[in-house]
FIKOLZA-1660 file (N, C-alpha, C; in steps of 0.1 Angstrom, whole numbers, plus 5000, padded with zeros to 4 digits):
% residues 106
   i   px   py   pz ch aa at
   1 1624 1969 5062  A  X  N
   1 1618 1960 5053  A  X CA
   1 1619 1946 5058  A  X  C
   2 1610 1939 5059  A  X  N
   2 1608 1923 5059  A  X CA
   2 1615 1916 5052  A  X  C
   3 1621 1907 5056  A  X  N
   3 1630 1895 5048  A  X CA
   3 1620 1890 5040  A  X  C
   4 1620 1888 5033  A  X  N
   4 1612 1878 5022  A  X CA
   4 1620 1863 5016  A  X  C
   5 1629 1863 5015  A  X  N
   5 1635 1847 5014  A  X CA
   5 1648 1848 5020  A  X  C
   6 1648 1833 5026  A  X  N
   6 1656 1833 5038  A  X CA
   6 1662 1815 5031  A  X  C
   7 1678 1817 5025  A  X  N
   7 1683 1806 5020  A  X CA
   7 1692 1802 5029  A  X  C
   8 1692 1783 5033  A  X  N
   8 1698 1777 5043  A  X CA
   8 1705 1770 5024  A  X  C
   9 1721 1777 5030  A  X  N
   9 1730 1769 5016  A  X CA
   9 1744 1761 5021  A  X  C
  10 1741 1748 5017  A  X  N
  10 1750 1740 5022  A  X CA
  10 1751 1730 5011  A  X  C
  11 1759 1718 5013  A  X  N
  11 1760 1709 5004  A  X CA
  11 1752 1694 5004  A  X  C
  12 1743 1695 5016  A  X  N
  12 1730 1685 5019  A  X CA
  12 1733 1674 5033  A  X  C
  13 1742 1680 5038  A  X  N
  13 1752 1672 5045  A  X CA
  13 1737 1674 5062  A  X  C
  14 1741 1666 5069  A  X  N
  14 1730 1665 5083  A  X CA
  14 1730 1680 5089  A  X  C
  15 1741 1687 5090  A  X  N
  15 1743 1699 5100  A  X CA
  15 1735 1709 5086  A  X  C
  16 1733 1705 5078  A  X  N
  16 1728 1715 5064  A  X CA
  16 1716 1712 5067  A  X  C
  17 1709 1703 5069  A  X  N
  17 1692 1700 5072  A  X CA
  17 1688 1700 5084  A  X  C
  18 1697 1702 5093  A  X  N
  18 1696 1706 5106  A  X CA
  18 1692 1722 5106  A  X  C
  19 1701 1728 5101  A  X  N
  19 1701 1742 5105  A  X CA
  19 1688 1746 5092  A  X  C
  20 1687 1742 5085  A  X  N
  20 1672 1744 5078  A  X CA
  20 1661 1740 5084  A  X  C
  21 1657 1733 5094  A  X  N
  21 1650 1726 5101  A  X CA
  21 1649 1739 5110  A  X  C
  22 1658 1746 5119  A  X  N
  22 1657 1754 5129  A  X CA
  22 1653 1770 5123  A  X  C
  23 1657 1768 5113  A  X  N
  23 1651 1786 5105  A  X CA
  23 1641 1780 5101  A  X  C
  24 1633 1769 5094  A  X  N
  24 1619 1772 5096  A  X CA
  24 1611 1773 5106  A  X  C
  25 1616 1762 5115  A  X  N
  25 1609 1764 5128  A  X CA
  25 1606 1783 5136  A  X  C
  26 1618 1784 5130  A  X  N
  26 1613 1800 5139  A  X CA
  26 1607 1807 5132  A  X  C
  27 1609 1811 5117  A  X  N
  27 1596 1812 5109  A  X CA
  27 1584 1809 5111  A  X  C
  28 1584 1798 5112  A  X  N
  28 1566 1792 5115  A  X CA
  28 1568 1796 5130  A  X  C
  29 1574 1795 5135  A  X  N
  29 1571 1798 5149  A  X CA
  29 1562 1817 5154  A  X  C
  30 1572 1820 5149  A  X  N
  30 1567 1837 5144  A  X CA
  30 1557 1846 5135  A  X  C
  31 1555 1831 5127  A  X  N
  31 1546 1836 5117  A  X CA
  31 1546 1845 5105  A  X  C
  32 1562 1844 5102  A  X  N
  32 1569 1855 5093  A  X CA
  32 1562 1848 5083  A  X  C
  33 1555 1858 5070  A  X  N
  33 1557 1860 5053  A  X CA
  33 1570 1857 5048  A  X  C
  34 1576 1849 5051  A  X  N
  34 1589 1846 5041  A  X CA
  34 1592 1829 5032  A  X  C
  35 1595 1829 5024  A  X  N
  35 1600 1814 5019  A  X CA
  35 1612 1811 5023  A  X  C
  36 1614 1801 5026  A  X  N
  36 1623 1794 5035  A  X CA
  36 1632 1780 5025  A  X  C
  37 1641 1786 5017  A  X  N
  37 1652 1776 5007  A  X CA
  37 1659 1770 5013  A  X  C
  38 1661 1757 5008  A  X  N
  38 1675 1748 5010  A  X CA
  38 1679 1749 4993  A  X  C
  39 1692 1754 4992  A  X  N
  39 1700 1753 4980  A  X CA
  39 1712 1747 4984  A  X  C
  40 1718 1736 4976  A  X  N
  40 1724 1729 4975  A  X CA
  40 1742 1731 4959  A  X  C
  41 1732 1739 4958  A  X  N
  41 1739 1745 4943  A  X CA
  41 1752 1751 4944  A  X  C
  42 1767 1746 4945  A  X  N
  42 1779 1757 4946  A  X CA
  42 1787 1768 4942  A  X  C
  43 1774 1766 4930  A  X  N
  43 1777 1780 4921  A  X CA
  43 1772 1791 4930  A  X  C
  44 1759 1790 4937  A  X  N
  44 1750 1799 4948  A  X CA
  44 1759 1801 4958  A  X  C
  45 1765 1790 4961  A  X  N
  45 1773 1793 4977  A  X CA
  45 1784 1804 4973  A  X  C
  46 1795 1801 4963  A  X  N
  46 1801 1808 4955  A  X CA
  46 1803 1823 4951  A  X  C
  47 1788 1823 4946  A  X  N
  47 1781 1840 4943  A  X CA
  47 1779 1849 4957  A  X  C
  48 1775 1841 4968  A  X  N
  48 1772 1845 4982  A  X CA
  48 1782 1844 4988  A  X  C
  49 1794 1843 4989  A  X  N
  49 1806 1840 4995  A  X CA
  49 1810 1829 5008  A  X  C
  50 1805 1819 5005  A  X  N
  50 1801 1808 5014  A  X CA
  50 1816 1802 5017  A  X  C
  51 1821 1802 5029  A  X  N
  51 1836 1800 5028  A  X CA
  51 1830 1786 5041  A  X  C
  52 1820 1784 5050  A  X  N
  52 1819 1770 5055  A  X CA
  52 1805 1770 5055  A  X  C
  53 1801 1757 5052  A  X  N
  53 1788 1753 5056  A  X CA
  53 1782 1748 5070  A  X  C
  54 1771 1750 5070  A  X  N
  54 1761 1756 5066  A  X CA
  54 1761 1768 5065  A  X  C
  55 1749 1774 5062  A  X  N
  55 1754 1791 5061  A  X CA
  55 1734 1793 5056  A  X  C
  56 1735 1805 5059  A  X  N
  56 1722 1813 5056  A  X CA
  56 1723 1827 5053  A  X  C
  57 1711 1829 5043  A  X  N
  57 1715 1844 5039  A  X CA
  57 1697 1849 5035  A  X  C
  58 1697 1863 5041  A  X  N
  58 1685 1861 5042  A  X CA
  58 1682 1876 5031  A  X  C
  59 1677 1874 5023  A  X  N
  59 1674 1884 5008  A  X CA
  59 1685 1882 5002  A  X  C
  60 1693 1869 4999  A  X  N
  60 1709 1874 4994  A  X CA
  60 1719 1880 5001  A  X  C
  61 1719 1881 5012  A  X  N
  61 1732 1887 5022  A  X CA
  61 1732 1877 5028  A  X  C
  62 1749 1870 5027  A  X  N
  62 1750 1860 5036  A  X CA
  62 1748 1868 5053  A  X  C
  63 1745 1860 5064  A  X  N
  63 1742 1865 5076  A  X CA
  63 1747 1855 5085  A  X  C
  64 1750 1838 5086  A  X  N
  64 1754 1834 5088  A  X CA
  64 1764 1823 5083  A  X  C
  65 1775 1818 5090  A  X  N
  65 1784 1808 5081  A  X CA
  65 1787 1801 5092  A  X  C
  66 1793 1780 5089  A  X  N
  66 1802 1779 5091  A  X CA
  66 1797 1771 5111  A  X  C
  67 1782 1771 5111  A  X  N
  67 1776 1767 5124  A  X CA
  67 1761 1763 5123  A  X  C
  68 1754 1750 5130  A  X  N
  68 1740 1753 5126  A  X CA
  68 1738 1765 5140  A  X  C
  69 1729 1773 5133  A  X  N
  69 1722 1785 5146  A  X CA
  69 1717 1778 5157  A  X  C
  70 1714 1786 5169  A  X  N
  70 1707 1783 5176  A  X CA
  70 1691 1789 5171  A  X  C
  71 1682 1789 5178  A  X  N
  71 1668 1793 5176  A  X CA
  71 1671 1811 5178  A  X  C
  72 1672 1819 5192  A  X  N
  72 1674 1827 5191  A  X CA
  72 1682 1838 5187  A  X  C
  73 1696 1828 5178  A  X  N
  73 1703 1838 5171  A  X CA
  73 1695 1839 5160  A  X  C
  74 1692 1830 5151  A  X  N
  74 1682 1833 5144  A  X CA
  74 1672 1846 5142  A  X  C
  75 1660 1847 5154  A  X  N
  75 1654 1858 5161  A  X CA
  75 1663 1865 5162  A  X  C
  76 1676 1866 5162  A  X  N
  76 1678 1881 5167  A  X CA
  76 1684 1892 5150  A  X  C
  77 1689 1884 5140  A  X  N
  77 1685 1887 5129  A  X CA
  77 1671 1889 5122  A  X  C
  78 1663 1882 5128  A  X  N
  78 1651 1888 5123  A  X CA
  78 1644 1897 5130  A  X  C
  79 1648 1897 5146  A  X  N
  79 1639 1910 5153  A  X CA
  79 1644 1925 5147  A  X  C
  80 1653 1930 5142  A  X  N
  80 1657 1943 5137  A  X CA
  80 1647 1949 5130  A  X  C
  81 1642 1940 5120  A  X  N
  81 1636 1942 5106  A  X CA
  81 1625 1943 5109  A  X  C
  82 1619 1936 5122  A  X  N
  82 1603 1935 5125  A  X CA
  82 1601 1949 5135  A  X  C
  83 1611 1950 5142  A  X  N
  83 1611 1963 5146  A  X CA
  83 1608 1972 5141  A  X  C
  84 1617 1975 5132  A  X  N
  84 1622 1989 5118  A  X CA
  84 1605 1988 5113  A  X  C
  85 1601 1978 5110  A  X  N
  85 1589 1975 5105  A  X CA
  85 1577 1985 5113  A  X  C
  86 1576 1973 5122  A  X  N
  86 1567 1982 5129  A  X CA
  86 1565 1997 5136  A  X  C
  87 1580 2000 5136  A  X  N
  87 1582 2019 5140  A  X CA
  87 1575 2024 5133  A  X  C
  88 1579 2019 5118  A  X  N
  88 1577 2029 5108  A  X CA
  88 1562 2032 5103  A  X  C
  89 1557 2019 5109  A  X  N
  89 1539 2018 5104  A  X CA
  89 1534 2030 5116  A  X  C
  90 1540 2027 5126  A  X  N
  90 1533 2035 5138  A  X CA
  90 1537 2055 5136  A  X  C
  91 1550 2055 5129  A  X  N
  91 1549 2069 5128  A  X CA
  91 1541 2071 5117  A  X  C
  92 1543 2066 5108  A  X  N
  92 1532 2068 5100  A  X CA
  92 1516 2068 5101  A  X  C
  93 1514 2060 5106  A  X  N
  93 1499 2064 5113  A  X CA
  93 1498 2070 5117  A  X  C
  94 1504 2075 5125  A  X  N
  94 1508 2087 5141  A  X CA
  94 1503 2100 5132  A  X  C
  95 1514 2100 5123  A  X  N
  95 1510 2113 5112  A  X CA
  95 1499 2117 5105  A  X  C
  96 1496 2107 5099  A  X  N
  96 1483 2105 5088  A  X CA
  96 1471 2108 5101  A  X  C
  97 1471 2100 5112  A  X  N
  97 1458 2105 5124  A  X CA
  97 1458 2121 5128  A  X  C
  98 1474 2126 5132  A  X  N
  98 1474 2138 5134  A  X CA
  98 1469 2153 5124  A  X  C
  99 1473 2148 5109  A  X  N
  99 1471 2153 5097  A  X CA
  99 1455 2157 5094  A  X  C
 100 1450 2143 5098  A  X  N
 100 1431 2140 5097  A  X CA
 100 1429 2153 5107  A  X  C
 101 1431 2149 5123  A  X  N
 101 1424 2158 5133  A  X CA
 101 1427 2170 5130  A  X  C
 102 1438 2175 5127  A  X  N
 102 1442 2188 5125  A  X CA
 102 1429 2197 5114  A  X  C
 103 1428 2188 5103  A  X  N
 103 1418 2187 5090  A  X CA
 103 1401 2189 5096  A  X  C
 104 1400 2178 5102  A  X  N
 104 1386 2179 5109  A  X CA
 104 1379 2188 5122  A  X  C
 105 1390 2191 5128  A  X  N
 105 1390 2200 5140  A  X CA
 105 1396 2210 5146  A  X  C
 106 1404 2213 5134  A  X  N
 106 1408 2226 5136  A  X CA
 106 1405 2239 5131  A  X  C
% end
């Protein structure tokens, strides 16, 4: 499944708009479908178990704390999911095409 929101939570401090600055960039860079939050809010960081900032959590699972990312750690949290993604569209086609032929020419 695709991330769909991806929260940079910190307390607004430069390394907190730093590391928001670099998760969108790879987003836009990639061209992911996701919205891209800055929350500020400590009740949020709190609920997500935010023990240093900055931090990022991508559907509600914290995934990072405590550093801004580099660009490719970033990617590498999101390459799993675009993976898993695309396997799954391709066996699924794979089937649904084999299902047809089997239907049409057998």
């Amino acid at each position: 499944m695709a991330v769909r929101v991806i929260e940079v939570l910190g307390p607004g401090c430069p390394r907190c708009y730093e590391t928001h600055r670099v998760v969108r960039h790879v987003v836009e860079g990639a061209k992911l479908d996701c919205l891209v939050e800055k929350s500020e809010s400590v009740d949020r960081m709190v609920e997500l178990g935010v023990l240093r900032a900055p931090a990022v959590a991508f559907d509600g699972k914290l995934v990072l704390s405590g550093h801004i990312p580099k660009s490719e750690e970033v990617k590498q949290y999101l390459g799993p999911r675009k993976t898993v993604a695309y396997v799954s569209l391709v066996v699924i086609m794979s089937t649904v095409t084999g299902w047809l032929h089997g239907a049409l020419f057998a």
